[in-house]
C-alpha positions as CSV (number, residue, x, y, z in Angstrom):
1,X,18.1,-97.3,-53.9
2,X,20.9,-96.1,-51.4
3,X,24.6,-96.4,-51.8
4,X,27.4,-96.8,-49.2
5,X,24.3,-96.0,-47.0
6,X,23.0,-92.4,-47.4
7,X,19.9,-91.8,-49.6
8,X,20.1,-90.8,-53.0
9,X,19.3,-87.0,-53.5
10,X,17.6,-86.0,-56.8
11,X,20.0,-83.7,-58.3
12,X,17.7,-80.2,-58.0
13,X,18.3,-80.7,-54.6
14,X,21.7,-81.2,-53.9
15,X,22.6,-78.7,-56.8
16,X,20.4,-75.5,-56.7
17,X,20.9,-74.6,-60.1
18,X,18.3,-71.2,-60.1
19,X,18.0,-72.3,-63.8
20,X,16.4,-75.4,-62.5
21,X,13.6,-73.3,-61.2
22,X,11.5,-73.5,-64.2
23,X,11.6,-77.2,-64.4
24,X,10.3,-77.9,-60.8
25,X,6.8,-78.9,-59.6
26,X,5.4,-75.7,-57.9
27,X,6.7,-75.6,-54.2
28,X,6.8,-73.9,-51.1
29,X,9.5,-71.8,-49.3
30,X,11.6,-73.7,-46.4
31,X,12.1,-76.4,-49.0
32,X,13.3,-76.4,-51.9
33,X,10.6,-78.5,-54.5
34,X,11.6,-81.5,-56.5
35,X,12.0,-80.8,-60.4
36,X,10.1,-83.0,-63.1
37,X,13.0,-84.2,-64.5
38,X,14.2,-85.6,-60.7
39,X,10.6,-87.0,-59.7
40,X,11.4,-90.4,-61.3
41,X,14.6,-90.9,-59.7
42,X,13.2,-91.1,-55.8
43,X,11.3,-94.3,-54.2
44,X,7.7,-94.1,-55.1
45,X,6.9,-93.4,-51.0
46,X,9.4,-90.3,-50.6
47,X,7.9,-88.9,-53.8
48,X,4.3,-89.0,-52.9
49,X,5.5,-87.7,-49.6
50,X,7.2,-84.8,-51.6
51,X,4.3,-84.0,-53.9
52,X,1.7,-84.0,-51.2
53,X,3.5,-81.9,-48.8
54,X,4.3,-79.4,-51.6
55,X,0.5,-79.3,-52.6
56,X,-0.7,-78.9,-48.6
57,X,1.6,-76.1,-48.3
58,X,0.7,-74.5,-51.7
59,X,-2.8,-74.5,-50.3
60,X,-1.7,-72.9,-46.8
61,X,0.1,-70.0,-48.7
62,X,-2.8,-69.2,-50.8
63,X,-5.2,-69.0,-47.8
64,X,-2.5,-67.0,-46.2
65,X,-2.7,-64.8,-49.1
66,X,-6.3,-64.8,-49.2
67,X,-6.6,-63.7,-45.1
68,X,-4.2,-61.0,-45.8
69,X,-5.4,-59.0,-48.8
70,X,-9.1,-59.5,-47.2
71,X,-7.8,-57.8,-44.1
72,X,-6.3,-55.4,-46.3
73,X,-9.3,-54.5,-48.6
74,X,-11.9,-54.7,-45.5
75,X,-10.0,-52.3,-42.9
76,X,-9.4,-49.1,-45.0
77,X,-10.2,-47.6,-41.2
78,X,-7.0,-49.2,-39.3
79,X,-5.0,-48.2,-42.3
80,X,-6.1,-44.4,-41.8
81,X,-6.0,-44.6,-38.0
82,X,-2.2,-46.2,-38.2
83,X,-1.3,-43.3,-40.9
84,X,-2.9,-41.0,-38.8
85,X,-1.7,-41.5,-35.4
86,X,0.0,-39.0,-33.8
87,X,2.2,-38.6,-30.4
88,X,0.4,-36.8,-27.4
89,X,2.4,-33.3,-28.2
90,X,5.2,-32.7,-31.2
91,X,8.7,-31.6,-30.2
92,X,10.2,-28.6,-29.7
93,X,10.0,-27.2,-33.6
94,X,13.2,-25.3,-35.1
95,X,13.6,-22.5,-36.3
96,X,14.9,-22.4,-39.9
97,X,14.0,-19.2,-41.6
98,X,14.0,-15.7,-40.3
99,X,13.2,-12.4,-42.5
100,X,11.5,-9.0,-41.4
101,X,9.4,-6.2,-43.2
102,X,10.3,-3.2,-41.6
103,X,6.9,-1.7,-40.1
104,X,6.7,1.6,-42.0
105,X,6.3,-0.2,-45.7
106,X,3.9,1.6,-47.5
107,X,2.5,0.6,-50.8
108,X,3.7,3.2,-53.4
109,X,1.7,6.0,-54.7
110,X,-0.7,4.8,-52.4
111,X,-3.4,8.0,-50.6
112,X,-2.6,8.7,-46.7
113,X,-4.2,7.1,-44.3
114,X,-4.9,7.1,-40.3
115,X,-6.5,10.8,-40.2
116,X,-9.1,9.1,-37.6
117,X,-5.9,8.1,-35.2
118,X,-5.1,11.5,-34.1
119,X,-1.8,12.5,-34.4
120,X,-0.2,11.7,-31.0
121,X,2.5,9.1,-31.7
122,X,2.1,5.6,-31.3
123,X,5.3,3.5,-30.6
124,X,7.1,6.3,-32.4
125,X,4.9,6.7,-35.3
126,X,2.5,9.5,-36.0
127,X,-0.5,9.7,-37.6
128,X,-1.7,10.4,-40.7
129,X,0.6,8.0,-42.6
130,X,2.1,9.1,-45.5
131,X,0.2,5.9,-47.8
132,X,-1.4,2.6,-47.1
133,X,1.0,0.9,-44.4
134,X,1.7,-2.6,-45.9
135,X,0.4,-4.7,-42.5
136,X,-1.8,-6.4,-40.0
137,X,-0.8,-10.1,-42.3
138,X,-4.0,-11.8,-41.7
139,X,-3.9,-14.7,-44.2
140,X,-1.4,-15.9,-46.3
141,X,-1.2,-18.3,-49.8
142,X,2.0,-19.8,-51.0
143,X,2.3,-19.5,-54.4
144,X,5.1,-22.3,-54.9
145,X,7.5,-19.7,-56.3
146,X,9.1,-18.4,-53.0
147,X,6.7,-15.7,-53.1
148,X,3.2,-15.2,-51.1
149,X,-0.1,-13.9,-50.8
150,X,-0.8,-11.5,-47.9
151,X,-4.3,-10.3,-46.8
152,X,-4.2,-6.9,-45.0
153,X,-6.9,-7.1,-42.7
154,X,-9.6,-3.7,-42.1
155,X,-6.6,-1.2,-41.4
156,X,-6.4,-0.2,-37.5
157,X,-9.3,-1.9,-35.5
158,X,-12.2,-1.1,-36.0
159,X,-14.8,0.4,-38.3
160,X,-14.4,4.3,-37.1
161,X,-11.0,4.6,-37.4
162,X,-10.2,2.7,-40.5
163,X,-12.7,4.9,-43.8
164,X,-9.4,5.9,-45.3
165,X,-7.7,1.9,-45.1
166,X,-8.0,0.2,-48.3
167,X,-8.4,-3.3,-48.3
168,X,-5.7,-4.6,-50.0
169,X,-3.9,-8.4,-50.7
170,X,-0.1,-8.1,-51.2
171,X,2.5,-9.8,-53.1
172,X,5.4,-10.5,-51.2
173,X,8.7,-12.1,-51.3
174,X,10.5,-13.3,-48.0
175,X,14.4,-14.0,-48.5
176,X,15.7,-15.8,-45.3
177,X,19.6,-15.6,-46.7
178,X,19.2,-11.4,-46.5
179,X,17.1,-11.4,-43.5
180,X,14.4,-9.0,-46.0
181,X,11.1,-9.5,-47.4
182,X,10.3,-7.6,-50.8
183,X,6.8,-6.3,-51.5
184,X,6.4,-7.1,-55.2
185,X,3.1,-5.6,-55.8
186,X,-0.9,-6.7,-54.8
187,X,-4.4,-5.2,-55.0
188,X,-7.0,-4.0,-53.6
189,X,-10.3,-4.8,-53.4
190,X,-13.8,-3.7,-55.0
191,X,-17.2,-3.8,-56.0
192,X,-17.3,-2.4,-59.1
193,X,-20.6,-4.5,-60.5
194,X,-22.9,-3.3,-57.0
195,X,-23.0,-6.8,-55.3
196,X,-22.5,-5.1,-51.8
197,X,-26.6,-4.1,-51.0
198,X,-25.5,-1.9,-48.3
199,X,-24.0,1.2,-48.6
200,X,-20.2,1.6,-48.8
201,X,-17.6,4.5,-47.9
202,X,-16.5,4.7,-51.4
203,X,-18.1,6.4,-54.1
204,X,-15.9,4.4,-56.5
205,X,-16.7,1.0,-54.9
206,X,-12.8,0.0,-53.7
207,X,-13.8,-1.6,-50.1
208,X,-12.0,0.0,-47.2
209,X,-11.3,-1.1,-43.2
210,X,-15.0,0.5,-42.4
211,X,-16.9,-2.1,-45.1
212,X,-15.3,-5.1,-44.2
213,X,-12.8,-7.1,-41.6
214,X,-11.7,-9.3,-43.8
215,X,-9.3,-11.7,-41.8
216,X,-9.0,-15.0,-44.1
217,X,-8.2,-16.0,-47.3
218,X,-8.2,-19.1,-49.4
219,X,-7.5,-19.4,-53.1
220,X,-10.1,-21.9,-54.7
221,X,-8.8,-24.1,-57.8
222,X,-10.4,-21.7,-60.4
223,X,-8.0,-19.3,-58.8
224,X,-10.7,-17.0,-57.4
225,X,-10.3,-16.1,-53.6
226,X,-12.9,-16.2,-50.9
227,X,-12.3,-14.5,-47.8
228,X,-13.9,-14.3,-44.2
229,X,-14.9,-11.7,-42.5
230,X,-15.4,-10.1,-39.2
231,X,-18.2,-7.6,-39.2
232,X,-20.8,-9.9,-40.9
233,X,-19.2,-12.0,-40.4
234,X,-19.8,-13.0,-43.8
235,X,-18.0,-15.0,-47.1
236,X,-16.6,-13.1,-49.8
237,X,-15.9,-14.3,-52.9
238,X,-13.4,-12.3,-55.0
239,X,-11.8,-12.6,-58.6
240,X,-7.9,-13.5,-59.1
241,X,-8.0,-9.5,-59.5
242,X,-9.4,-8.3,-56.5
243,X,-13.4,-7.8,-57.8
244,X,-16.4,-8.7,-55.8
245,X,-18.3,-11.7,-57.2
246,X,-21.1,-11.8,-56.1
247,X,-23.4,-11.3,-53.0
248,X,-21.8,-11.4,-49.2
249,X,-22.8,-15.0,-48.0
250,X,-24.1,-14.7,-44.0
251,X,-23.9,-17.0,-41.7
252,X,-27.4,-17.7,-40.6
253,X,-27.9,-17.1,-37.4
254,X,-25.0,-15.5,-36.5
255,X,-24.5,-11.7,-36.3
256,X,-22.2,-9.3,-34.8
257,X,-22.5,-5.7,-33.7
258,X,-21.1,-4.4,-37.0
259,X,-23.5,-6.6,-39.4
260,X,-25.5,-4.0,-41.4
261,X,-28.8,-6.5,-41.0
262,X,-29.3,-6.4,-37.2
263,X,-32.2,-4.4,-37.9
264,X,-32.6,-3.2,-34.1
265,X,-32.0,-7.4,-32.9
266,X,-29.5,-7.9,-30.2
267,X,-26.3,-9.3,-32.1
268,X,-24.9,-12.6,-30.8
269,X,-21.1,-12.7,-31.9
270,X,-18.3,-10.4,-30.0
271,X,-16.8,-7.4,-32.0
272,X,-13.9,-8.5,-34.1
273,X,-15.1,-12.2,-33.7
274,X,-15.9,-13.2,-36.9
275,X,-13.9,-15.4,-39.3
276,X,-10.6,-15.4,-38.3
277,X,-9.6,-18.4,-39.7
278,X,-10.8,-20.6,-43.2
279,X,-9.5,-23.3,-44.5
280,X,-10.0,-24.8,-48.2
281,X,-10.9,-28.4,-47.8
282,X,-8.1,-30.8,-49.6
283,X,-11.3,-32.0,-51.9
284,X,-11.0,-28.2,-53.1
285,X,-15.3,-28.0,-53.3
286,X,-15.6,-27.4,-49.0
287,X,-14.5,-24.4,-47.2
288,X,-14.4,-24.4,-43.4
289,X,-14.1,-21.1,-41.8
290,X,-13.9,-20.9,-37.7
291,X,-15.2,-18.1,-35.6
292,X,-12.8,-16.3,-33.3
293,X,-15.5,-15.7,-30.7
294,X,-18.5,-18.0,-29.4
295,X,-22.0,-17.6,-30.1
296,X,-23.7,-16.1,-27.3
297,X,-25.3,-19.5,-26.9
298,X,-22.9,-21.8,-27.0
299,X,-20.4,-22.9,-24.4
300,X,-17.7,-20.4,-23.6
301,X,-14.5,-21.3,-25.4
302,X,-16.1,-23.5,-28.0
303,X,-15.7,-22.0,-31.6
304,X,-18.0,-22.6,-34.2
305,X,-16.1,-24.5,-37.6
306,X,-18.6,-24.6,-40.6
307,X,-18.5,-26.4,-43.7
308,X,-19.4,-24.3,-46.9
309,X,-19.6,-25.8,-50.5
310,X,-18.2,-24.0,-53.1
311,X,-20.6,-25.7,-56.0
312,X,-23.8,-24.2,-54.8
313,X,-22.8,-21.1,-52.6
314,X,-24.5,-22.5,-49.4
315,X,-23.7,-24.0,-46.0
316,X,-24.0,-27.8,-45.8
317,X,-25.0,-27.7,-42.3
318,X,-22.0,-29.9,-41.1
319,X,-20.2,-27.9,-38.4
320,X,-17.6,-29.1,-35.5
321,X,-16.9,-27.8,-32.4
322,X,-12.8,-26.2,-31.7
323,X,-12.9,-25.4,-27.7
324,X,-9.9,-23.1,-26.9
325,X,-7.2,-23.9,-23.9
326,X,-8.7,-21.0,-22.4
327,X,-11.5,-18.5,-22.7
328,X,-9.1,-15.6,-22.3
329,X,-7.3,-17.2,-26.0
330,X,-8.2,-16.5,-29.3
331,X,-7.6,-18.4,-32.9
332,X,-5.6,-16.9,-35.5
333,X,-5.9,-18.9,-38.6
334,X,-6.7,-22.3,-39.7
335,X,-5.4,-24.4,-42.9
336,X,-6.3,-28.2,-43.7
337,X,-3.9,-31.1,-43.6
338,X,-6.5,-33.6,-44.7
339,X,-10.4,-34.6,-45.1
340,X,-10.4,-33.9,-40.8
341,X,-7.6,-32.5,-39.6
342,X,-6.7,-28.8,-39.4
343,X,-3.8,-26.2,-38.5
344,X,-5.2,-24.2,-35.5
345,X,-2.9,-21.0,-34.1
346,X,-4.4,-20.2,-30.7
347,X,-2.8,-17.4,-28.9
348,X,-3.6,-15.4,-25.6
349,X,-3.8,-11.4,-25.8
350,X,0.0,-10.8,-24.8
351,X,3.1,-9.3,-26.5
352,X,6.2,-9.2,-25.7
353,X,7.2,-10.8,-21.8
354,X,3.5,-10.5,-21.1
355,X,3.3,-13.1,-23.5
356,X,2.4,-16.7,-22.2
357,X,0.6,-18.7,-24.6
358,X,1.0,-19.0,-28.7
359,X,0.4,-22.0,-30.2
360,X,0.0,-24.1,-33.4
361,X,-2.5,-27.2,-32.7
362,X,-3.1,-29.7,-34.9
363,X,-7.2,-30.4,-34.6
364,X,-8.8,-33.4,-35.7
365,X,-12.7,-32.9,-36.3
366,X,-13.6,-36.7,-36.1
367,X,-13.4,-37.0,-31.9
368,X,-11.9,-40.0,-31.2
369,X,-13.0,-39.5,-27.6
370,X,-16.3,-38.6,-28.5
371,X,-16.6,-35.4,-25.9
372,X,-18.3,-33.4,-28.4
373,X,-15.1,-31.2,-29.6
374,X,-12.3,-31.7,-32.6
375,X,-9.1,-33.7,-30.8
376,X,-6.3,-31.4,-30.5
377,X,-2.6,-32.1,-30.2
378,X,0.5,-29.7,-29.8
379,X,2.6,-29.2,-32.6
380,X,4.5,-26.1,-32.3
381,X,4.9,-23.9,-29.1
382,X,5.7,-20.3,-30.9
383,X,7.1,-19.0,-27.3
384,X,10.0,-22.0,-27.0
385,X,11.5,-22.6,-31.0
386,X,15.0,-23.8,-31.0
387,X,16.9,-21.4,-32.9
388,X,20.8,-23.2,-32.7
389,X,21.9,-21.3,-36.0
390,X,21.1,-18.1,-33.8
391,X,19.0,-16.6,-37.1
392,X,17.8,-13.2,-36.9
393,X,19.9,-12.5,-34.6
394,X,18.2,-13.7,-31.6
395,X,19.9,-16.6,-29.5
396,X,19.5,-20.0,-28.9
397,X,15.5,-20.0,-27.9
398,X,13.4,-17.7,-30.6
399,X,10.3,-16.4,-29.2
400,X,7.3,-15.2,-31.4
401,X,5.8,-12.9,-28.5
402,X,3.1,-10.8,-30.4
403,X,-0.2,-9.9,-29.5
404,X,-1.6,-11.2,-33.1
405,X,-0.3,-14.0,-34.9
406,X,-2.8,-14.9,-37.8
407,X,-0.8,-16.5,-40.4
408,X,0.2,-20.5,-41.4
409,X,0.7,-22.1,-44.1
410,X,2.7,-25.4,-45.5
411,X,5.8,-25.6,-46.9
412,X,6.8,-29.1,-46.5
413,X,5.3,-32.0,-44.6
414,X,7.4,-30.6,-41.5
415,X,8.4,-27.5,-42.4
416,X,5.7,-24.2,-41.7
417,X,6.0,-20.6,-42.2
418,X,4.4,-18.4,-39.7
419,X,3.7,-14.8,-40.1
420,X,2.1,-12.2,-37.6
421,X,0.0,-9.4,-37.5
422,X,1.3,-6.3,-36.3
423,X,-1.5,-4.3,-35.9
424,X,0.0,-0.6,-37.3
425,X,1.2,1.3,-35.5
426,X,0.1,-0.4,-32.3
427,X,2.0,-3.9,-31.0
428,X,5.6,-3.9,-29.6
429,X,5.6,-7.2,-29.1
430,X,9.5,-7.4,-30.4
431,X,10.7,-4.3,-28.5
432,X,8.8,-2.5,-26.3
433,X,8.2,1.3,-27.1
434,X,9.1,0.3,-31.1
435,X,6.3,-0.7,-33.3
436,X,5.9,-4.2,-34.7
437,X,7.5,-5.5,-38.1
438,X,5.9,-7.9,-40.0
439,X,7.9,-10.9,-39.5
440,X,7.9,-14.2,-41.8
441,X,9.8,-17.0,-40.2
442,X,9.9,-21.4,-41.1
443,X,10.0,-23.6,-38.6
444,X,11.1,-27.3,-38.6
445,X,8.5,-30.0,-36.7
446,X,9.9,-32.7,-35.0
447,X,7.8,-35.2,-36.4
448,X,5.7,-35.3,-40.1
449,X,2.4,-34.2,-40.5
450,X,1.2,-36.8,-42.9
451,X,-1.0,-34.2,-45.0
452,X,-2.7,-35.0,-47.6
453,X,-1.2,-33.9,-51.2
454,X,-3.4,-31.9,-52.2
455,X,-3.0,-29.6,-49.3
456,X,0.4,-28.5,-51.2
457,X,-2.2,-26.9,-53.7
């Protein structure tokens, strides 16, 4: 029926009502769908037209629909490669926080130390120190109150010269507004209940730089601590208070000079090459601690990364090969973002201008180019940070140029904090002739690190 010759329109179409909608045979997008009420009104041909083009292209929408969440459910793996993917090398990170213990902090109260040093000054300072110098940061926890956990490692280098270091974790405050970090408290470490089966230095059990090297440190979610070790190197699993709990766990097959077990055998690990770094897995039952040294039968530059369960005390077997830039580098610590990826600092042997290469790598231990080693890729340069705000007083480049730097942890999704190791009395990596602080600085990446939530933990 047409009048003054232009086709009748059903009235849904030329007036779209959206209180119509109800009313209308289902219908695809692009055109709008005829309501019940209208159906009647059009020549029997243009309404079978209508309703079978609505019904093909109700069909072609669910398929569509069907394709997609297929896709969807069948290719968890493209999802967690797209989410994953990250550029060849991160920017230049920023530098956002700056605050400095001053190097001769010494834990109140506390019995003197360094009688084994001699008592020619180092950088200034002489030996013995007056108490326990509050240093050599080798592992740090954020405790999501602004405040942190610090792990001292064995004292000042070795097991000779450190009988009179007690090993000790701090509790310490950084303020970037003042520029100051407060030491709140901490303790040390012991083995009251005997699980040590080798003989200490203590008659009263507290574990001292001579024991142990202990140079990582990971809170597990019962809020025990586990920490690695260099002179095993072994595991050791301590109480929120600072008590042994059981056994030191080896790593079969692997033994440096200082491990009390050698029994005569040629050791295979470096001195002072133990665990330098351990991370706790984001599924909070794995530990993975890396080796600063290779085993004396493995590839130059390739470190060892384990997997450790926490459930039944034991090795799973699972272990992943981190090669270093260099075979003159060394790690520093290690945290997990995710399931496979990892924090990595790798640093040369430098301080000050003689030093050329500290780094934060991000590793990723399921080798997407199958060569054998975890993937690697740059995210922080320590040697080049852009510092515009000028904090700490340094200008416009900040530079992290000490010979140890053993300490990462998260504090955002692109925000770090970094600490180093000072090594008291001994690095001047700041100013030559003048012994280390213990700096804590946060820097700002240039891109997110997509970790996993439970890495916050």
């Amino acid at each position: 029926d047409t009048s003054g010759g232009h086709e009748r329109r059903p009235a849904c179409l030329a007036d779209p009502d959206p209180n119509r909608d109800r009313d209308r045979d289902p219908g695809p997008t692009g055109r709008r769908a005829v309501c019940r009420s209208c159906v009647g009104s059009l020549p029997l041909a243009r309404t079978s037209c209508a309703v079978s083009t609505v019904r093909a292209m109700n069909k072609l929408l669910i398929t569509l629909s069907a394709v997609a969440l297929t896709v969807g459910l069948a290719s968890p793996a493209v999802a967690d490669r797209d989410r994953h993917h990250r550029p060849a090398e991160f920017g230049r990170a920023t530098l956002t926080g700056f605050a400095s213990l001053p190097a001769e902090t010494y834990v109140p109260g506390s019995p003197v130390s360094g009688a084994a040093l001699g008592t020619a000054p180092v950088n200034g300072i002489a030996a013995p120190f007056p108490g326990q110098p509050v240093q050599g940061f080798s592992g740090i926890l954020n405790r999501h109150d602004g405040t942190y956990d610090v792990l001292s490692d064995n004292g000042f280098g070795n097991k000779a010269n450190s009988a009179d270091f007690l090993l000790r974790v701090h509790h310490v405050k950084p303020d970037t507004r003042t520029g100051k970090v407060k030491v709140l408290g901490g303790f040390y470490l012991s083995d009251p209940n005997r699980h040590v089966p080798f003989a200490l230095t203590r008659a009263d059990r507290v574990l001292t730089g001579s024991d142990f090297d202990v140079e990582s440190i990971v809170r597990a979610s019962d809020g025990t601590y586990w920490m690695g070790d260099e002179f095993g190197p072994f595991l050791l699993h301590f109480s929120s208070k600072g008590r042994l709990l059981q056994a030191p766990v080896p790593l079969k097959g692997v033994q440096a000079p200082e491990n009390p077990y050698l029994n005569g055998a040629a050791p295979n690990l470096p001195s002072s090459k133990g665990f330098e770094g351990m991370a706790r897995g984001v599924d909070g039952r794995h530990l993975y601690p890396l080796l600063e040294g290779w085993v004396s039968d493995g590839t130059p530059g390739d470190l060892r990364m384990s997997e450790f369960d926490l459930r039944t005390s034991r090795y799973t077997g699972k272990r992943w090969i981190y090669r270093l830039e260099s075979t003159d580098n060394a790690i520093g610590d290690a945290i997990a973002l995710d399931a496979h990826r990892f924090l990595v600092i790798e640093r040369d042997g430098g301080q000050g201008d003689s030093a050329k290469f500290k780094r934060i790598y991000l590793a990723d231990n399921r080798d997407r180019n199958h060569d054998g080693v975890m993937d690697k890729t740059l995210v922080a340069d320590l040697l080049d940070i852009a510092n515009p705000k000028g904090l700490g007083g340094f200008g416009k480049t900040f530079r992290f140029p000490f010979t140890t730097i053993e300490d990462v942890v998260l504090i955002d999704d692109r925000t770090l904090a970094v600490m180093n190791d000072n090594n008291f009395p001994g690095s001047s990596g700041r100013t030559p002739g003048k012994a280390d602080n213990n700096e804590f600085i946060t820097l700002r990446l240039t891109d997110p690190l997509n970790a996993d939530r439970r890495a916050f933990r």
